[in-house]
C-alpha positions in Angstrom: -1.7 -40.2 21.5 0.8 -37.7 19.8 -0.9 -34.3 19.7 -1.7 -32.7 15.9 -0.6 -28.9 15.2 -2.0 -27.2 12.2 -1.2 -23.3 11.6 -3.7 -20.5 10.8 -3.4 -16.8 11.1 -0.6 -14.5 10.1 0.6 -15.5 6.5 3.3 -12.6 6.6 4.2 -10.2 9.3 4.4 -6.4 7.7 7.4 -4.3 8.8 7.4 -2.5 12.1 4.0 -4.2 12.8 3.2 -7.2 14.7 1.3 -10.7 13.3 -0.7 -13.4 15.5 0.6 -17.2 14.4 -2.3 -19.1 15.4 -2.3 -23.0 16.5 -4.9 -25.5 16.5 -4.0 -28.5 18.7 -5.9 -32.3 18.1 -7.3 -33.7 20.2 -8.3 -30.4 21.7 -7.1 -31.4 25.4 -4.2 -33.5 27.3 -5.4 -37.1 28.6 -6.8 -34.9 31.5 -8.2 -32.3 30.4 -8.2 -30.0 33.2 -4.2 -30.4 33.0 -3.7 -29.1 29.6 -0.9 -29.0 27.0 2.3 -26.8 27.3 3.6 -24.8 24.7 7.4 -24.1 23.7 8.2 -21.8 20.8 11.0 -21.8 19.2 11.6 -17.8 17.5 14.3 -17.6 14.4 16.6 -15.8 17.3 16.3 -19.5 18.3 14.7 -18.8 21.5 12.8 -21.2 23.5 9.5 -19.9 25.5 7.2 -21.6 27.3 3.4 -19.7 27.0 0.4 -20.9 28.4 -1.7 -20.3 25.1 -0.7 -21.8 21.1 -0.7 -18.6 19.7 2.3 -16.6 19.6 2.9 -12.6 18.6 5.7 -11.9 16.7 7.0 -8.8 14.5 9.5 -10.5 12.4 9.5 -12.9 9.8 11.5 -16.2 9.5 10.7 -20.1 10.9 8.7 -20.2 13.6 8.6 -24.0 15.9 5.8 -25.1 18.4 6.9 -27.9 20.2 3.5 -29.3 21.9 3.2 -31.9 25.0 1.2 -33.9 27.0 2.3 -33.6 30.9 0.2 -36.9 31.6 1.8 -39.2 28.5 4.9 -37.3 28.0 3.2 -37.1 24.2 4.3 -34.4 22.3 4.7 -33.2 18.9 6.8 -30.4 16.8 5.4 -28.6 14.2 7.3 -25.2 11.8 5.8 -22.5 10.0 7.9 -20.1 7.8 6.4 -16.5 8.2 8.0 -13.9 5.6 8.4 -10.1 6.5 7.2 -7.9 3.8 9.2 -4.4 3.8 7.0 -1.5 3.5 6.6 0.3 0.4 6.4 4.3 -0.4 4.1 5.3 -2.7 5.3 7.5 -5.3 3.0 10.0 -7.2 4.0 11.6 -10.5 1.7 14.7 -12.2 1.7 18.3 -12.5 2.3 20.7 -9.7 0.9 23.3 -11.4 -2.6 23.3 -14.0 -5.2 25.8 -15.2 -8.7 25.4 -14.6 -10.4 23.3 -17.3 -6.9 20.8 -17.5 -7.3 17.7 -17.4 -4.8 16.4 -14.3 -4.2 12.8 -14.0 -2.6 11.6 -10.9 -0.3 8.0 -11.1 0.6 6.5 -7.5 3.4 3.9 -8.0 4.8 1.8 -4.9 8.4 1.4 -4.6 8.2 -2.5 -4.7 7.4 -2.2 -8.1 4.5 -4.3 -7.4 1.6 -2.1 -8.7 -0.8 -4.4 -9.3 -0.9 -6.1 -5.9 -2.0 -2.4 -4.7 -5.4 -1.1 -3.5 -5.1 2.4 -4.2 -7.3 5.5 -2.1 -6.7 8.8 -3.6 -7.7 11.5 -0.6 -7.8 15.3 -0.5 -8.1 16.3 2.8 -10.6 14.1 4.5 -12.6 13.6 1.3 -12.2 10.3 -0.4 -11.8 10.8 -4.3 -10.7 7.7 -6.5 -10.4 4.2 -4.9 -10.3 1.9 -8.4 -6.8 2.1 -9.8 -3.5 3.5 -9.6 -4.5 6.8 -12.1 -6.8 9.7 -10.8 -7.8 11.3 -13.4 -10.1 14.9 -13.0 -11.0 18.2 -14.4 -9.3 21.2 -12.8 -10.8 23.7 -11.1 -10.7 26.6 -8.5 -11.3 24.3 -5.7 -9.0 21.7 -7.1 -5.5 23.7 -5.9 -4.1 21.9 -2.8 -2.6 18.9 -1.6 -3.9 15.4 -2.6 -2.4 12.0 -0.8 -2.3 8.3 -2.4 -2.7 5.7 -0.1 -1.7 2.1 -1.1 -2.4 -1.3 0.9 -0.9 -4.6 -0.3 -3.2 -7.6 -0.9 -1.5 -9.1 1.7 -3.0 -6.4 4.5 0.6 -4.5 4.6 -0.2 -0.6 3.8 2.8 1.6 2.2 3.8 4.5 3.2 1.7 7.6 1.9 3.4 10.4 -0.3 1.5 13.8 -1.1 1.3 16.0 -4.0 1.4 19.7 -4.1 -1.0 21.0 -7.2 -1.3 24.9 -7.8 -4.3 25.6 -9.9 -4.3 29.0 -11.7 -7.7 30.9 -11.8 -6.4 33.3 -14.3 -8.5 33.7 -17.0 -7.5 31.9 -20.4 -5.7 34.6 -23.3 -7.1 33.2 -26.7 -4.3 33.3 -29.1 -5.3 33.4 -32.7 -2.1 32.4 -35.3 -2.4 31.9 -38.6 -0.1 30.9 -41.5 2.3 28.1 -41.7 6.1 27.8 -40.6 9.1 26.9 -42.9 8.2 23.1 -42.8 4.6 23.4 -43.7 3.2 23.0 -39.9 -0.1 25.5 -39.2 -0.7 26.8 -35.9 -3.8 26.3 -34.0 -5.3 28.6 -31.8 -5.2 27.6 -27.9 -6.2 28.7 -24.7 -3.0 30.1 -22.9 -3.1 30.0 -18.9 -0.5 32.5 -17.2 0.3 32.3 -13.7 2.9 34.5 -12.0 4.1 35.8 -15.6 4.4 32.1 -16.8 2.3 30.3 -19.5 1.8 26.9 -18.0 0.0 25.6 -21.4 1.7 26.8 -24.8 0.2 26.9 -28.4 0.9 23.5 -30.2 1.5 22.9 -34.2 -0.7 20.4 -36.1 1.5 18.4 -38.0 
């Protein structure tokens, strides 16, 4: 009796990692059991090795042949799988670098794939954990808020992209109310605003209701 191979295991090997293809052999043993199969892989470098197990590590994709016999009958079957390699992503982060307390600051992570909804998302600040839902962290500034945050992004299909950090300098200056009154040549009135200076620059300006 010819020898069955199914596959299990790695469904994609992740760039610069390693992946277990996994074998299951039926009927579970050679006509004598104590003799056992043998194993020949056949790797897309198109490399034959003989291992004394059906599973087989690898850390790149491509087709992927187990040749399996029976030493007593001379039995034996061939079976392929096709494992793709995924390329690693960087995340990307985009939002301000610089924020008053009281902002609002909302943090977007994007991996460079383009494939942002295939993305778990873990937004960190030093070993705190602070947003895990979606792609946008969203927060209200405050002193404690100045520092470095880090996005962290793992594929649905286990492969984790490459982190990026962002730099955020919160300003604990306090506001400067600004009161303006009147209307400008095309009939737009000021409103008053809360104006944050840091190192001699106004990092929020007053705005026209139009």
């Amino acid at each position: 009796q010819k020898p069955s191979i199914s596959f299990t295991g790695a469904s994609v090997v992740c760039q610069g990692e390693t992946a277990i293809i996994q074998s299951s052999i039926s009927p579970s043993s050679s006509v004598i059991p104590a003799v056992g199969y043998t194993y020949e892989w056949i790797t897309p470098s198109l490399a034959a090795a003989v291992v004394t197990t059906s599973n087989l590590t690898i850390s790149t994709g491509g087709q992927y042949t187990l040749k399996v016999t029976d030493p007593v009958s001379q039995c034996s079957s061939t079976s392929s799988t096709t494992i793709p390699l995924f390329a690693t992503a960087t995340m990307a982060i985009t939002g301000p670098t610089s924020a008053c307390v009281g902002d609002i600051i909302t943090l977007t992570a994007t991996p460079s794939n383009g494939q942002s909804g295939l993305y778990s998302y873990s937004f960190e600040k030093g070993t705190n954990v602070l947003w895990t839902t979606s792609n946008q962290y969203t927060f209200t500034a405050t002193a404690t808020s100045n520092g470095t945050y880090e996005v962290n992004g793992t594929h649905q299909n286990g492969c984790e992209a490459t982190p990026i950090s962002h730099s955020i300098s919160i300003s604990q200056t306090p506001g400067i109310i600004v009161n303006v009154t009147g209307q400008n040549a095309n009939g737009q009135s000021y409103s008053t605003k809360n104006l944050c200076i840091e190192n001699g620059t106004v990092l929020n300006n007053v705005t026209l209701n139009t």
